[in-house]
C-alpha positions as CSV (number, residue, x, y, z in Angstrom):
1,X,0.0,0.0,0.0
2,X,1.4,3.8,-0.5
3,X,2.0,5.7,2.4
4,X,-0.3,8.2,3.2
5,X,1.9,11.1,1.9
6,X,3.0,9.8,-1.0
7,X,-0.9,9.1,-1.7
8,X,-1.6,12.5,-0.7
9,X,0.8,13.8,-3.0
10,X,-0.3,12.0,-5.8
11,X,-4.4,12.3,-5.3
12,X,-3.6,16.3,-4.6
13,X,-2.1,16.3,-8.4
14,X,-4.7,14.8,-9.8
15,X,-6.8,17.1,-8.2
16,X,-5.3,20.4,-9.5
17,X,-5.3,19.2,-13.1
18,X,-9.5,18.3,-12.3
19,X,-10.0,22.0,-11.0
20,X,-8.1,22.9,-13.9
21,X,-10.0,21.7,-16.4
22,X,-13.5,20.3,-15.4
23,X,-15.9,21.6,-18.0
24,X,-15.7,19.6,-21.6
25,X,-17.6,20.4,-25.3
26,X,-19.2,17.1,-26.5
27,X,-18.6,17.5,-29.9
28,X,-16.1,15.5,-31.9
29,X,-14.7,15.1,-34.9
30,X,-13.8,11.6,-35.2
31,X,-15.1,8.8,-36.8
32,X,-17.8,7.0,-34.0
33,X,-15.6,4.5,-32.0
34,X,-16.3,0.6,-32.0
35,X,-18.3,0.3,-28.4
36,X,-17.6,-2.3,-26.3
37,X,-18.7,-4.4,-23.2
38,X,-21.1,-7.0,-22.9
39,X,-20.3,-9.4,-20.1
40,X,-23.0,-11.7,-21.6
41,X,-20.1,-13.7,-23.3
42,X,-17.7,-14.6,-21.1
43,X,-13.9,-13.3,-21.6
44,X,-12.9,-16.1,-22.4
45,X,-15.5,-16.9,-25.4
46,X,-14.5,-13.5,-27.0
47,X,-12.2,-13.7,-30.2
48,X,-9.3,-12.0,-29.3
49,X,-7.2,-9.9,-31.5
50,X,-4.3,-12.2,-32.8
51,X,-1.9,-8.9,-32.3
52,X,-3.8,-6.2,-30.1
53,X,-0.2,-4.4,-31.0
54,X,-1.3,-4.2,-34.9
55,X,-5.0,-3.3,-34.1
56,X,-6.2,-0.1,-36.1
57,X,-8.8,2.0,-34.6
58,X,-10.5,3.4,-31.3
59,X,-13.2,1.9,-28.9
60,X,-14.8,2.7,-26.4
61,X,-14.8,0.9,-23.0
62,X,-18.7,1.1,-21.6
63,X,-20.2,-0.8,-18.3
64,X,-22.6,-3.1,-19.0
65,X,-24.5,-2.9,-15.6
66,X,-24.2,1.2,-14.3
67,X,-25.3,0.1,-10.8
68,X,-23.6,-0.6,-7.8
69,X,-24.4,-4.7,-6.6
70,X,-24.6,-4.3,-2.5
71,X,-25.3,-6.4,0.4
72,X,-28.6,-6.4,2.4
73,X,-29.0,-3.3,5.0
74,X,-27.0,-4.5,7.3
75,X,-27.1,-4.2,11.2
76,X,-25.2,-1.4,12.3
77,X,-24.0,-0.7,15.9
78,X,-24.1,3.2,16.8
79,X,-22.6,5.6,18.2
80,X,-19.5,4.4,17.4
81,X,-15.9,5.9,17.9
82,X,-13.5,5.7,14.5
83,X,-10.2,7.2,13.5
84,X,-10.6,10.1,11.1
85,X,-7.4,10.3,9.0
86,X,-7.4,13.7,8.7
87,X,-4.8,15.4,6.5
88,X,-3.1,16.7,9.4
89,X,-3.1,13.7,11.6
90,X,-5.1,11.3,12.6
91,X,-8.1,12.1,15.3
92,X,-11.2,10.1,17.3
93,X,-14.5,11.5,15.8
94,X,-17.7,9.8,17.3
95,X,-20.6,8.8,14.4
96,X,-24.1,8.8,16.2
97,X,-26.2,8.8,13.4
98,X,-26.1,7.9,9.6
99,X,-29.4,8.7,8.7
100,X,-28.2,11.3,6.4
101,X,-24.9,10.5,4.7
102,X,-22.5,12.7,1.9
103,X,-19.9,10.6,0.7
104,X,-17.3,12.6,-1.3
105,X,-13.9,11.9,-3.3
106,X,-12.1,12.6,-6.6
107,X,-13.4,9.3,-8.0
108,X,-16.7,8.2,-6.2
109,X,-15.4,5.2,-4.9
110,X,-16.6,6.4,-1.4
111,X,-20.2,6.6,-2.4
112,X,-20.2,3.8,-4.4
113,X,-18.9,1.8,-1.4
114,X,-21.4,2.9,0.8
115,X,-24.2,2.0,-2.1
116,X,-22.1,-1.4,-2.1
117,X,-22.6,-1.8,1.8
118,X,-26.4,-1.5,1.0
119,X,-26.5,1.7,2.8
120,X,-27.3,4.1,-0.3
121,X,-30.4,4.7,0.4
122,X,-29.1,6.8,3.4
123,X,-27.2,9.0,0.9
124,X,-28.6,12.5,0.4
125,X,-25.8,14.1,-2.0
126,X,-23.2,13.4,-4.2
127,X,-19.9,15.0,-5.6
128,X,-19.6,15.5,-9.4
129,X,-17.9,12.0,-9.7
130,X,-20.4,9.9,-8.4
131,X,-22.1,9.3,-11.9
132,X,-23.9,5.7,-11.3
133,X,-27.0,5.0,-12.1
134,X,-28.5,4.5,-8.2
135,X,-27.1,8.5,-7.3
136,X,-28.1,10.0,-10.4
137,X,-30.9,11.7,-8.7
138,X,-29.4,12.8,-5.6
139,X,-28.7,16.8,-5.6
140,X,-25.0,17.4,-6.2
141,X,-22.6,19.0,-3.7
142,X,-19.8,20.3,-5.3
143,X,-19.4,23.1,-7.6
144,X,-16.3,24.4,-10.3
145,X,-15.8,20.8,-10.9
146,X,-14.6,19.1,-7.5
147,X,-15.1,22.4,-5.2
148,X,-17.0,21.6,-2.1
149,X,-20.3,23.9,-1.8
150,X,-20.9,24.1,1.8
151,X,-23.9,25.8,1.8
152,X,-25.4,23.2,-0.7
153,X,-24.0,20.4,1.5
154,X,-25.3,22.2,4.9
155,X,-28.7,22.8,3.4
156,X,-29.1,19.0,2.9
157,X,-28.5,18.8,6.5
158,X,-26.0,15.5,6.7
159,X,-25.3,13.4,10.0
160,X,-21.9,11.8,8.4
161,X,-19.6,13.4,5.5
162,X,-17.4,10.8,4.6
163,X,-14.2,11.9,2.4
164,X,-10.4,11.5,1.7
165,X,-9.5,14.8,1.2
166,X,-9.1,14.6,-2.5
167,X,-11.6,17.7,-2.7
168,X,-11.7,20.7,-0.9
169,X,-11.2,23.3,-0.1
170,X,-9.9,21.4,3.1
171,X,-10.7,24.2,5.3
172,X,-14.2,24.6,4.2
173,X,-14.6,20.3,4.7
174,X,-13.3,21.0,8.1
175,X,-15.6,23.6,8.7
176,X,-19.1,21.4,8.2
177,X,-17.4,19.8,12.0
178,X,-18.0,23.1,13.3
179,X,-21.3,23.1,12.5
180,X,-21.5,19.9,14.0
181,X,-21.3,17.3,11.4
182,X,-19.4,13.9,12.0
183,X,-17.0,14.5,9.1
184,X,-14.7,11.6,8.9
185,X,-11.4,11.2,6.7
186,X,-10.8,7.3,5.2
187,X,-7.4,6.6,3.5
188,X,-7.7,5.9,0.0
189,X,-5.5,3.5,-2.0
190,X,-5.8,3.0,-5.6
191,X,-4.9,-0.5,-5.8
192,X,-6.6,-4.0,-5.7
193,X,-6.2,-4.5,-1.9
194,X,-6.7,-0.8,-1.1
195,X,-10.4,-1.6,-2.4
196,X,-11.0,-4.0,0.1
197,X,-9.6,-1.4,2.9
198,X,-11.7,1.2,2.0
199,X,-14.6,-1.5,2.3
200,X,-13.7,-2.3,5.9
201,X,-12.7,1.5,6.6
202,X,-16.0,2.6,5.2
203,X,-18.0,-0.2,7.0
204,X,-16.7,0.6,10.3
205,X,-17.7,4.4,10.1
206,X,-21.4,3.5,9.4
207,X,-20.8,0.7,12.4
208,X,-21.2,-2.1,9.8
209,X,-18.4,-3.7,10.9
210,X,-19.4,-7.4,9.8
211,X,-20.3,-5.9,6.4
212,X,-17.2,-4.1,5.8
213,X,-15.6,-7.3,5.9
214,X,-17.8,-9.4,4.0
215,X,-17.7,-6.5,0.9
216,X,-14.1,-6.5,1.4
217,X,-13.8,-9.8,0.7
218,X,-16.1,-10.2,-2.3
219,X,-14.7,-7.3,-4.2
220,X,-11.4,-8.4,-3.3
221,X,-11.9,-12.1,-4.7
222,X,-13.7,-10.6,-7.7
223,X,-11.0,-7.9,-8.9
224,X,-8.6,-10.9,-8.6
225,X,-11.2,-13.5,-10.4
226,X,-11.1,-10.8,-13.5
227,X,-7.3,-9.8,-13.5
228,X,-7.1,-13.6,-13.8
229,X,-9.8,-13.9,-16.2
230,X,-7.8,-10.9,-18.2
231,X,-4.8,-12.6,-18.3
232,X,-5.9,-15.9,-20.2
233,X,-7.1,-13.9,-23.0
234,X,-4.0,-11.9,-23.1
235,X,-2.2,-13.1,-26.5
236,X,1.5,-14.0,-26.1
237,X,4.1,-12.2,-27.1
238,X,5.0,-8.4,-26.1
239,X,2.5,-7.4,-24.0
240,X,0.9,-3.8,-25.2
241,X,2.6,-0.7,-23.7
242,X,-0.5,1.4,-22.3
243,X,-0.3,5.1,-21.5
244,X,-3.0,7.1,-19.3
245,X,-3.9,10.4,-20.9
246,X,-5.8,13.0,-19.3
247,X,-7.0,15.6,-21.7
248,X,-9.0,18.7,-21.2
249,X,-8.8,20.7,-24.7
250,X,-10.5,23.6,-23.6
251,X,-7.7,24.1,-20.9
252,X,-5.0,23.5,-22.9
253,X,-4.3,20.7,-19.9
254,X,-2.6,17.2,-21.2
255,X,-1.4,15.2,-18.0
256,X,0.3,11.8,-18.3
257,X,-0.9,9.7,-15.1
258,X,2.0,7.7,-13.5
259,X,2.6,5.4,-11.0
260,X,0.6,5.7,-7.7
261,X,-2.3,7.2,-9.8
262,X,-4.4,4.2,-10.3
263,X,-3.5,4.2,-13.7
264,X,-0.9,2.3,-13.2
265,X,-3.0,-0.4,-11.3
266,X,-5.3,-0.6,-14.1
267,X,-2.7,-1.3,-16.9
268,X,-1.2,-3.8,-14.8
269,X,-4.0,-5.5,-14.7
270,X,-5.0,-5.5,-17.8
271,X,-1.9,-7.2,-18.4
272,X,0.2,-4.2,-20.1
273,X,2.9,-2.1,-19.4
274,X,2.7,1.3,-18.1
275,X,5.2,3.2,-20.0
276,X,5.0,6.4,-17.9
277,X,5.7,4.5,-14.8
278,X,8.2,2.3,-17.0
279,X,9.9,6.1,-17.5
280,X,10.0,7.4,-13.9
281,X,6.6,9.6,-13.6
282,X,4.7,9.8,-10.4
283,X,1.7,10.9,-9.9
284,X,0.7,13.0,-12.8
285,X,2.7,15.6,-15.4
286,X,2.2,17.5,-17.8
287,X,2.8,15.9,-20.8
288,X,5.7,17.3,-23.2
289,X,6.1,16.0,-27.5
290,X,9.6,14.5,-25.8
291,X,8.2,12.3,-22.9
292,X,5.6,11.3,-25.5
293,X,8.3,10.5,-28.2
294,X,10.0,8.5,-25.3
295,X,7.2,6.8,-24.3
296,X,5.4,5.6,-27.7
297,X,2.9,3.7,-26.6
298,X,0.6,1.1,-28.4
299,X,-2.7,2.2,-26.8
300,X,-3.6,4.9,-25.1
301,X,-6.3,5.3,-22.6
302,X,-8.4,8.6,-22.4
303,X,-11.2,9.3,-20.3
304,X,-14.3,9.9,-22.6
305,X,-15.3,13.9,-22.2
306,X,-11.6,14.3,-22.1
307,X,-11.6,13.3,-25.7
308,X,-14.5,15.1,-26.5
309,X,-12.9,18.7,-25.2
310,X,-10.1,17.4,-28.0
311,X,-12.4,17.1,-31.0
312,X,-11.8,13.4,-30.9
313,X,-8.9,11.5,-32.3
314,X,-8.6,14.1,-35.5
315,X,-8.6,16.7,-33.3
316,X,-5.8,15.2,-30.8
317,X,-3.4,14.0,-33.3
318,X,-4.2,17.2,-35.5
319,X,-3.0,19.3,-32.4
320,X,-0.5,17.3,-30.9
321,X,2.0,15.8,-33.3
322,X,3.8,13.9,-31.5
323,X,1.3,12.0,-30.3
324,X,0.3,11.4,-33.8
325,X,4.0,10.2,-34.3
326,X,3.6,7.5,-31.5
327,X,2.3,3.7,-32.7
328,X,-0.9,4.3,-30.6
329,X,-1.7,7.8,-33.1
330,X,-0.6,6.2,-36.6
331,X,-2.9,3.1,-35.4
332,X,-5.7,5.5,-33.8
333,X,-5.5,3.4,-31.1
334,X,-7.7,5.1,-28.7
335,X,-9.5,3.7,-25.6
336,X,-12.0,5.8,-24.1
337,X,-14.5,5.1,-20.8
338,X,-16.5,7.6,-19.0
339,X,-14.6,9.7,-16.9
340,X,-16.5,8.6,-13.2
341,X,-15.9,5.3,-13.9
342,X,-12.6,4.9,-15.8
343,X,-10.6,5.7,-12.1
344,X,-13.1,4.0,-9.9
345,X,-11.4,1.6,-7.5
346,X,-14.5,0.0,-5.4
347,X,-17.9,-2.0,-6.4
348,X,-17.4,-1.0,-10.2
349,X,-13.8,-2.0,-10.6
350,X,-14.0,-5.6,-11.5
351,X,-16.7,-4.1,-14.3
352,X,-14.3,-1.2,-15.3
353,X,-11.6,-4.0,-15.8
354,X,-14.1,-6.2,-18.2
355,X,-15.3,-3.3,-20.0
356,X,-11.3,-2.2,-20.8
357,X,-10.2,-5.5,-21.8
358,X,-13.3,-6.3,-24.1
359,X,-12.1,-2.8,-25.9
360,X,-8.8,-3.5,-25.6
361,X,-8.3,-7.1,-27.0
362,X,-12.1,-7.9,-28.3
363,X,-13.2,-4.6,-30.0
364,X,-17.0,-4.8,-31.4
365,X,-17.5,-7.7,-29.1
């Protein structure tokens, strides 16, 4: 697992490029992308590009089922006392009552754990990154992108904030305490085992101990079942080098993601190799023509607005050349998902992982 600075380091990144750059146009000018992801056919039924390395053309990843599978309501035992990691050190904060929940991160993997402990239906508001299907209706409590809005959040009159302190400002987060909310601060990790931790974090500030563990456990073994299932399909040979992209045209912002960004995770898994991490990056970085020259990847993932605010794949290599020099841009090798679920480590992620490999080495399928 990272350590909680170098975590913090990383998600805070991530974070200034998504205040940076959160709005997006939706038109395009590409060809329409080859849309994948039906888990009706199993993985290993698909047929799987002889040489995903030779593939020309771009897909696009898409979930086949946008809700989050959860246990029963389960029994909860409250008050009860739990470690708040806050940014500045750790402290006791004492949860009554969850009733009334806001769950709030860069990815939604907090809510989206909290639908997945059967709780959601305590959930009054989401962030801007919570975009499943079971929260779509629920009033939305950030604003600029990932800015907190206190006054939207107070006036939905929360019990329990949950966060991580991937969005902020932290200050104004800290400030719903004084007005005598149980804000609690979970540690995040962008990894296979960090999903299960934020499970059993997550349970034991709603006092759902028992259920923390059990999720844990299930989306543990099923992350593991997939990355398995991924790598019998993989063809031998090189494996594909896979670069993370983030793109927001309208900002002028290009970021390649790096390790400890949860890009890295999701390459690995999908049995490639992550050539920014491969070249040293951390985190995330602006991307220059030379680290893109360097890194000349076969594929390159994008999040799906972020493509958009590009003009699509004409736009992107039209704008950026050396990406168009790179075997990814003369092959148009493109894969897009939705940009709340592409980073989504929690309930969804064993689906993300399907949904990228069916693009990746099944396109059309």
């Amino acid at each position: 697992m990272l350590s909680r600075s170098s975590l913090s380091a990383a998600l805070g990144a991530l974070l200034v490029v998504a205040l940076a750059g959160c709005s997006a146009p939706a038109s395009t000018a590409s060809p329409s992308p080859t849309v994948t992801g039906d888990p009706s056919v199993p993985l290993s039924q698909l047929d799987v590009l002889a040489d995903p390395r030779s593939h020309v053309g771009e897909s696009t990843a898409v979930l086949a089922d946008a809700s989050i599978p959860s246990l029963p309501t389960p029994e909860q035992q409250l008050p009860t006392t739990v470690t708040s990691h806050d940014l500045d050190g750790d402290r006791e904060v004492t949860v009554s009552s969850t009733d009334r929940i806001i769950p709030m991160d860069l990815s939604g993997s907090i809510a989206a754990t909290v639908f997945g402990l059967g709780l959601g239906d305590s959930v009054v508001g989401r962030d801007i990154s919570t975009t499943f299907a079971d929260a779509a209706d629920l009033p939305v409590v950030t604003s600029s992108g990932h800015t907190v809005n206190s006054e939207a959040i107070l006036a939905l009159r929360p019990d329990l904030v949950i966060t991580d302190g991937t969005i902020g400002p932290i200050d104004v987060v800290l400030q719903l305490r004084d007005a005598g909310i149980a804000v609690v601060f979970v540690d995040t990790d962008p990894s296979i085992e960090g999903v299960g931790e934020l499970a059993r974090q997550v349970g034991a500030v709603l006092g759902a101990s028992t259920a923390g563990e059990e999720l844990a456990g299930q989306l543990v073994a099923g992350i593991q079942a997939k990355v398995d299932e991924i790598a019998a399909i993989v063809p031998d040979g090189e494996p594909l080098r896979m670069l993370f992209l983030y793109l927001r045209g309208s900002s002028g912002i290009y970021y390649l993601f790096g390790s400890e960004s949860g890009a890295d995770v999701l390459i690995t898994a999908l049995g490639g190799v992550d050539v920014a991490a491969e070249l040293g990056f951390s985190g995330s970085r602006p991307m220059t023509d030379e680290a893109m020259v360097a890194a000349n990847p076969d594929l390159i993932l994008v999040m799906t607005d972020g493509l958009a605010s590009v003009d699509g794949v004409d736009g992107l290599l039209a704008s950026k050349p050396a990406i168009a020099l790179t075997t990814a841009g003369q092959h148009r090798r493109f894969v897009d998902m939705a940009d709340g679920d592409i980073l989504s480590f929690g309930p969804r992620t064993a689906g993300v992982l399907d949904a990228l490999a069916r693009a990746i080495y099944a396109p059309g399928q």
